[in-house]
C-alpha positions in Angstrom: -2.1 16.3 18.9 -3.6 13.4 20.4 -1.7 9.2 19.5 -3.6 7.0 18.5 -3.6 3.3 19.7 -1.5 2.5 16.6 1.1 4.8 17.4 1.2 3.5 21.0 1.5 0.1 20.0 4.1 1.0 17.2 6.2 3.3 20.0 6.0 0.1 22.0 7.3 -2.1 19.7 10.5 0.0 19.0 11.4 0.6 22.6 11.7 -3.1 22.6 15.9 -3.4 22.4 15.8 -6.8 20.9 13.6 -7.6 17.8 13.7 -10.0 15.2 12.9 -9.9 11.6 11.5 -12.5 9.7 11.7 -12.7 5.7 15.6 -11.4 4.9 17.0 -12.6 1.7 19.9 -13.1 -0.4 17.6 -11.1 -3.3 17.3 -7.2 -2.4 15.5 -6.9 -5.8 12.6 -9.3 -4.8 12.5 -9.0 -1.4 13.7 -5.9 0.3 11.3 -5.6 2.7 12.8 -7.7 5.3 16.0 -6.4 4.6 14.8 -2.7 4.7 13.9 -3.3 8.1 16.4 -5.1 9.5 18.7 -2.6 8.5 16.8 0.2 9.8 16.3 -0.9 13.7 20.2 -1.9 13.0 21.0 1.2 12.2 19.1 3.0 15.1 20.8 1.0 17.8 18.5 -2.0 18.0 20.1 -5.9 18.7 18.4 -7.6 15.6 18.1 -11.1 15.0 17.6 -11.8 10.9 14.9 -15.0 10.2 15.3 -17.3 7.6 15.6 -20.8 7.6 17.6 -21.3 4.0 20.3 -18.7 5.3 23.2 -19.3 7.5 24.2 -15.7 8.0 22.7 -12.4 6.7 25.6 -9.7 6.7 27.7 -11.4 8.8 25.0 -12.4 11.3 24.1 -15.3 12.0 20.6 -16.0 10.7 18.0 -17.9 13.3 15.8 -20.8 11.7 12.2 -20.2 13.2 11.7 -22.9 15.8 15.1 -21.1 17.2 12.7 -18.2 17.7 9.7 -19.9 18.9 10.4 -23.8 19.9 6.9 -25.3 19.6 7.1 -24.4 16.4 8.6 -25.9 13.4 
């Protein structure tokens, strides 16, 4: 079976160690995306950096604003 560029680029993306996710929240009921994932690349060994700039921590880790991500941004 031959990969396609999309699996190449999505096999490249999770050999990265250290990934952040953007969009966790408090509210797993309206927003469990971010949460979905952030658990998962946890959970298979990743070092994962939860996004949100109203949040403080996201369980138990500290939770990166998005100019501490990217500084030129705001």
């Amino acid at each position: 079976m031959e990969t396609t560029a999309l699996e190449m680029k999505v096999s490249d993306f999770l050999a990265q160690k250290r990934i952040a996710v953007a969009g966790v929240s408090r509210d797993n009921r309206r927003h469990p995306t971010g949460n979905l994932i952030y658990r998962r690349l946890k959970k298979t060994g990743h070092e994962v950096f939860a996004v949100n700039p109203h949040m403080q921590t996201f369980e138990g880790d500290h939770c990166l604003s998005r100019s501490a991500i990217n500084p030129g941004r705001g």
